[in-house]
N, C-alpha and C positions, 0 to 999 in steps of 0.2 A: 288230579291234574292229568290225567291218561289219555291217551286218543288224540289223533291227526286225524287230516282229512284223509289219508291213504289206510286209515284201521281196518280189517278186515272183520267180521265176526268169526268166534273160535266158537268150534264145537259143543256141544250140549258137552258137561262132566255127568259121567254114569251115577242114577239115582243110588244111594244107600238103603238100606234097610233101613222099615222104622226104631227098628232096637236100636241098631249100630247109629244111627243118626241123634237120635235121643241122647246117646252116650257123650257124642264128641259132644256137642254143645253144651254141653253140663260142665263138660273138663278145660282142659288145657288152660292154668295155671288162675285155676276161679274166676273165672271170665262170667259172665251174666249171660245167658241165654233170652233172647226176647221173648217175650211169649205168643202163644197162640202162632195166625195163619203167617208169620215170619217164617217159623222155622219150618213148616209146610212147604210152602212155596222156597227156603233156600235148598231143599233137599230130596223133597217130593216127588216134587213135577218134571214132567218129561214133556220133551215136545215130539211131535213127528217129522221126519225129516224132510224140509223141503218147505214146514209149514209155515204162515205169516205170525208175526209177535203179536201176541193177545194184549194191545194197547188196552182194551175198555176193562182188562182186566188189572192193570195197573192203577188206570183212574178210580176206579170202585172201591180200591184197597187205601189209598194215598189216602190219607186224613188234609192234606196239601193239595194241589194243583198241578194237574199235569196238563201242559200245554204243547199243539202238536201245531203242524205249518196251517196256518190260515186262521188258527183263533183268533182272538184279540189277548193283545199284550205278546204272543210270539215272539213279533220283529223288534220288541225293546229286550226282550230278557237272552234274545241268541247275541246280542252285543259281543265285540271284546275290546279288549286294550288295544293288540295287533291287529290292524286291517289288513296285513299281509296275507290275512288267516282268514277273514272274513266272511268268504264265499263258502266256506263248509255252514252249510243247514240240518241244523239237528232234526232228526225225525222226531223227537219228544223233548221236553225237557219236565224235569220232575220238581218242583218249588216244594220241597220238603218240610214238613214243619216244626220235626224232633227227630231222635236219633231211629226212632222206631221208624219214622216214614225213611230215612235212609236205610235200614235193613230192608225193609220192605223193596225198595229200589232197586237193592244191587241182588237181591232175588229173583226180581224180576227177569233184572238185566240177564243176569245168567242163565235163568233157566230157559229164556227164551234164545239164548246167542246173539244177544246185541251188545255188541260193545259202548263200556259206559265210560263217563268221565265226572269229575266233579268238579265243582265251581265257587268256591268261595268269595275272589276279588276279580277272576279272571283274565289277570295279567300275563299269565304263561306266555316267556317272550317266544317260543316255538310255536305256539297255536296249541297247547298241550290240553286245554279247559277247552277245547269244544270237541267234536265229534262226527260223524255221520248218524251217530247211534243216540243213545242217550244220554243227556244232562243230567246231573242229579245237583242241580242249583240249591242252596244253603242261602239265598238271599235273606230270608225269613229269620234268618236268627243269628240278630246281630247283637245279644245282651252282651250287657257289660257288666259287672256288679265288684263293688271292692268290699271286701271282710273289712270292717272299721277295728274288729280285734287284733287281728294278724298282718292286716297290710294287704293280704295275701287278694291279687286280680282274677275273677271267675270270667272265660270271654267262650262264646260259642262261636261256631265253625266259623260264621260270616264275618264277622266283626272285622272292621278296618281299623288302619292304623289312626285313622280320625275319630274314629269312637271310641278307642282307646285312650284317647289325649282328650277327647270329651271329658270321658267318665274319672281318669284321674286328676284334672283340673281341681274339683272342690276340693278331694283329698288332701291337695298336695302330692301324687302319689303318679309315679311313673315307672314304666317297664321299661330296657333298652332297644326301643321301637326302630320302625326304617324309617326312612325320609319322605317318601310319600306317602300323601295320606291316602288314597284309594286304594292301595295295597290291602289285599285279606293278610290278618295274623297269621291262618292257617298258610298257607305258602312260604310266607316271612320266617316262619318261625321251626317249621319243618325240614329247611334247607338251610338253618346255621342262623339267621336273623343280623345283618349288619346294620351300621347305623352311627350315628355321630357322638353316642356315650357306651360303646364297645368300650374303648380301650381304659375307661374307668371301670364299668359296671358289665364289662362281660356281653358274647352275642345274645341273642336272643334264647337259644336254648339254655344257656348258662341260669336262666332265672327261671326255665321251666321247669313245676315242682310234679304236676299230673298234667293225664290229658284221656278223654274218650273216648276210646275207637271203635266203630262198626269195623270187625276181619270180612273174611270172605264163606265163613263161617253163619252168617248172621247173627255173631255174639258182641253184643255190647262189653267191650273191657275197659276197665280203668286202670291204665298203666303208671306206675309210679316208681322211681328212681329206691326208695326203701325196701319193696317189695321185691325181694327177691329173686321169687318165684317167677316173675315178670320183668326183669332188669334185662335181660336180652333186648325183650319188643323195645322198651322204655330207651335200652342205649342207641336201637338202629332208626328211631321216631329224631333223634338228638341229630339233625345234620343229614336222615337217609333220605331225604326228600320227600318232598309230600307225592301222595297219590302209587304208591310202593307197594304198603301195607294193609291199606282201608282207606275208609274215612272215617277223619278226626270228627266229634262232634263238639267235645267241650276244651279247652285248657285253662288251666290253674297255673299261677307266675307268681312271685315273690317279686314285689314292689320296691324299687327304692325310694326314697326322702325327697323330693327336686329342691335343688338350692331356689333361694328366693330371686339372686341378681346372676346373671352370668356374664361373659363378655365376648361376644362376638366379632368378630373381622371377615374383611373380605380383601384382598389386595388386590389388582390386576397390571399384567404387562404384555404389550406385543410382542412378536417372536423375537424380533432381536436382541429383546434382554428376557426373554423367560429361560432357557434353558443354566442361566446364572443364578435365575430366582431360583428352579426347581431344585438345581443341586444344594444351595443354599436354605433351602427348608427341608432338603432331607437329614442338615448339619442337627437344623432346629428341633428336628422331629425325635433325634438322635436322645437327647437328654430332657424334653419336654415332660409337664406334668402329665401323670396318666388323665386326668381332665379334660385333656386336649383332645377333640373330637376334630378333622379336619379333611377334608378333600381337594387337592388339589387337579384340577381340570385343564387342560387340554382342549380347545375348538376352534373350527374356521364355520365362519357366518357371514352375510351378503348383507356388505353394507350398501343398503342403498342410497345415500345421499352421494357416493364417487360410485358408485357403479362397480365395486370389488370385491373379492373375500378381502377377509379379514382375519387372520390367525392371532388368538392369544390366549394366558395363561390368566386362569383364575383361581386362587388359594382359600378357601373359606371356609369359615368354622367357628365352634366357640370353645373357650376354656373357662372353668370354676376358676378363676384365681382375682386376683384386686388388679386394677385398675394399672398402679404401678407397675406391677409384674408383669402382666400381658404386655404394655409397651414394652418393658425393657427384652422380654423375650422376642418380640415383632422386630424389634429397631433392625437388627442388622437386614430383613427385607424390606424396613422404609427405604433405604439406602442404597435401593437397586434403581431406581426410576419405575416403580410403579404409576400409571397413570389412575388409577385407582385407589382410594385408601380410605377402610371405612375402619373406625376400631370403638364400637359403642358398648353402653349397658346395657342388659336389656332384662325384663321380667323374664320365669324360665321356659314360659307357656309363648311368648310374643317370640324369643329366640327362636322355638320350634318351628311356630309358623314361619319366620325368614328364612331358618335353611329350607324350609320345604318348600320354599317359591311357589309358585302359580302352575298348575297341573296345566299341562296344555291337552289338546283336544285328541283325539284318539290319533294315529295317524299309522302307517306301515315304516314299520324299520328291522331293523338286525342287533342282535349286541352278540359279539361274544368276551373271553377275558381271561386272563392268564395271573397265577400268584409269581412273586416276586420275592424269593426266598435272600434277597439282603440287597443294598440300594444301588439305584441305578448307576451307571458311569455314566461321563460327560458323552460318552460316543450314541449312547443308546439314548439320549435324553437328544441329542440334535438329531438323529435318526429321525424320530418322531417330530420334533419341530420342523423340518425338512419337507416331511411326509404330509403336513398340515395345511403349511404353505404351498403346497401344489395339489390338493386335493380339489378334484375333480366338480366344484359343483357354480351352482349361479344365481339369478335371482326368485327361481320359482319352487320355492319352500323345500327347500333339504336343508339335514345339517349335518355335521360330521363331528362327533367327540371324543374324547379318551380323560374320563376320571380317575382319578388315582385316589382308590379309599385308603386311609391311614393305618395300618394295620399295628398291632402290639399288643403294650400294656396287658389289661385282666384276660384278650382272646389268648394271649400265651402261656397263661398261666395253668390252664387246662395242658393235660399232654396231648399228642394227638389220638390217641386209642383211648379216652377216657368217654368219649362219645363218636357218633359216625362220623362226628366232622374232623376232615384229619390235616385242614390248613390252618393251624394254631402257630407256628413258629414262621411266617412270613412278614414282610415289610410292608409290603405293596399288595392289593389287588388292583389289578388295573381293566376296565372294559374298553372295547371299541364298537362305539355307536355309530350307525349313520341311519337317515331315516329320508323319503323321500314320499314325492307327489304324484310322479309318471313312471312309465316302466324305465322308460328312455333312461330318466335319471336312476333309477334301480342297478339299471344293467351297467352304467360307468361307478355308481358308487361300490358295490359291492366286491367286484374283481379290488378297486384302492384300498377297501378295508382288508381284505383278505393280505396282501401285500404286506399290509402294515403288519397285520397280526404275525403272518411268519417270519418279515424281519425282526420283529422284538424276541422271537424265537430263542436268539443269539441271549440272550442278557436274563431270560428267567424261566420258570418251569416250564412243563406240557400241563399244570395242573390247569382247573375251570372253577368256577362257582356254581356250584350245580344249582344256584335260584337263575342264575345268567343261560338259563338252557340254551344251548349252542346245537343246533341238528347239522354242522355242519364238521362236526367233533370226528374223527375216525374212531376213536376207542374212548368214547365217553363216560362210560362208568370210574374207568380206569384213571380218568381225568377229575373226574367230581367226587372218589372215592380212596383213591390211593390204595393204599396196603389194609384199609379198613373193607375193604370189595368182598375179602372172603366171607367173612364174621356177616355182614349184611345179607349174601346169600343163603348161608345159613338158615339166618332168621326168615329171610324168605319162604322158604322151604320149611320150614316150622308152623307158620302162622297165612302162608297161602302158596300151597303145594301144587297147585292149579294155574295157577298165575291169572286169577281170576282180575287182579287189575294189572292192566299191561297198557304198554306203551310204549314207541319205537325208542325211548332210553331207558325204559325202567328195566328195575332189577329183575333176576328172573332167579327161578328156583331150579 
């Protein structure tokens, strides 16, 4: 996930000797060396200074597709989520077809001095998955396959969280996936993986058992949590964020059981009774079954039939429990004036698709977000209602939001150095979105967002979510890593000494 439009190319690394070359790739901690022209080309080759990147000698090598500006299929596949980002044109992109054509790529990449990036789902809210350089796109391999023995999920690089819930459908069988579906696993799950059955079933890395990596190296490794020898990469892969270390090719998840019925809600109120509701389910959230997966939101939206925003609060989620129990635990938010109130059964595959709502279309926004190390006061909870109600927008497609994901249960059961993710003992993550049409609206949305983010300053951490990539962070490591920052360089410096994948946040060696 490396490279902005602002990447510069880094220098050729000095070739190695054939001995000395041969060597490393053989070693470090029984990694798989690819064979043949990989290891050639990651160590070999030299370029001359000054000279142009031997694209035709990329395409020749790619058992995949490489596609440059003016092919056909280019302007589909340079896509991304953020159109904020948009206008960056990759000079190549690489349609990979296995891990070998990914070695082959980041070979390339380097020995020519082009800066590369990968691409999985390509949501990086910074623009992170695209380039000026090269793509090494993973579209191509989106398998899915469940061990009917062990339970145990096989996904490669691409795979979304819709193929996901595809393939564990017949199972029965589900990972604690995110909320939208277009999301890549690989991003999701590299940066901690949150989602609506965290606080029963643990983040996303918590059910990660192995995974694949092309290093910078050109070595194929299979890192895995028992292995020892490899428990470093394995803990800094748990939470260090994608696009750091390599590229991921495959991972391997331990599956849970999905209940047959579960029970969903949704409650909503305008401002002038939300800030009673929020503090009121943060009572509920207090002693709630770990079952309870729930977001409650935060937005103003233009309504058009009065011609206004409209600020209000929406609470929703589901819990494993009976019918009984869920109401009885709802009741004291029937009792606020919700104008809303939805509290059904639902199958557990039909639940999923409801919280994940309808994907809307690409569009340009911001997010960033802050943890919230225990729950809010009434002062910071109308702060942000306050800040809602007067936000800046009208009728020509913006929106402005602040979710508050539930945090607890099984994410806190991990300490926080038992993996790179070091926000384990928080109450709240909370993001601040806004998204917009024109620059016009850009340039008043984002100074309001900015506002908001540093009056909530007052009430919880400087920490971030490091999948909520924030380029507007001053000491962003330090924010998405905590005290786990050293340990991560480290392994940087272990497994890419070079800092052959880099990126205006990544880690460096």
């Amino acid at each position: 996930m490396s490279g902005t439009p602002h990447d510069s190319p880094s220098p050729p690394e000095p070739a190695l000797s054939k001995s000395n070359r041969r060597q490393f790739l053989i070693s470090a901690a029984g990694g798989a060396a690819l064979a043949g022209p990989v290891a050639e080309m990651a160590w070999g080759a030299t370029r001359a200074a000054n000279a142009e990147p031997n694209w035709d000698q990329l395409r020749r090598t790619l058992k995949g597709k490489l596609l440059r500006p003016g092919d056909a299929g280019y302007d589909e596949v340079i896509k991304i989520r953020n159109l904020r980002y948009a206008e960056t044109h990759p000079a190549g992109v690489a349609l990979v077809s296995d891990a070998q054509d990914v070695a082959t790529a980041i070979a390339w990449a380097r020995d020519n001095g082009v800066p590369m990036v990968s691409r999985s789902g390509g949501h990086s809210y910074a623009g992170y998955s695209t380039t000026p350089g090269l793509v090494i796109n993973l579209k191509a391999m989106t398998r899915v396959i469940i061990d009917r023995a062990t339970g145990n999920m096989r996904i490669t690089g691409a795979a979304t969280n819709q193929d996901v819930a595809d393939a564990g459908k017949p199972a029965g069988r589900a990972i604690p996936g995110g909320q939208c579906p277009g999301v890549g696993v690989a991003g999701f799950v590299l940066g901690g993986g949150l989602g609506f059955y965290m606080r029963e079933h643990g983040l996303g890395i918590d059910s990660l058992l192995a995974t694949d990596i092309v290093t910078a190296d050109g070595t194929l490794r299979q890192v895995t949590f028992q292995e020892l020898a490899k428990k470093e990469l394995f803990w800094a892969l748990c939470g260090g964020g994608g696009g750091n270390f390599g590229i991921n090719t495959t991972f391997i998840f331990r599956t849970f059981v999905v209940p047959k019925r579960v029970m969903t809600f949704s409650l909503r109120w305008d401002a002038e009774d939300s800030v009673r509701a929020f503090l009121l389910f943060q009572d509920i959230l207090r002693d709630a079954p770990r079952s309870l997966g729930a977001i409650a939101h935060f937005g103003t939206v233009w309504d058009q039939p009065s011609g206004t925003a409209r600020t209000s609060l929406r609470i929703f989620g589901q819990v494993v429990e009976g019918k009984k129990a869920v109401h009885k635990l709802l009741e004291p938010l029937c009792g606020t004036r919700p104008w809303e109130t939805l509290i059904e059964e639902k199958d557990f595959c039909a639940a999923k698709d409801w919280l994940a709502g309808t994907p809307g279309a690409p569009n340009a926004f911001t997010e960033r977000s802050r943890f919230h190390a225990k729950p809010l006061p009434e002062a910071a909870v109308g702060t942000l209602v306050d800040a809602f109600v007067q936000a800046p927008i009208d009728g020509s497609g913006q929106s402005v939001e602040s979710p508050f994901f539930a945090w607890g249960g099984s994410v806190a059961n991990v300490a926080p150095h038992a993996t790179a993710f070091v926000h384990r003992k928080d109450v709240w993550l909370q993001s601040f979105n806004c998204s917009w049409s024109s620059k016009s609206a850009m340039d008043r949305l984002i100074p309001w967002q900015d506002k908001l983010y540093n009056a909530m300053g007052a009430y919880s951490s400087d920490r971030s979510y490091q999948n909520f990539t924030d380029p507007e962070l001053e000491h962003p490591l330090q924010a998405y890593y905590g005290e786990n920052l050293p340990r991560l360089i480290e392994v940087k410096r272990q497994f890419d000494p070079n800092n052959v994948f880099t990126f205006p946040q990544s880690i460096r060696g």
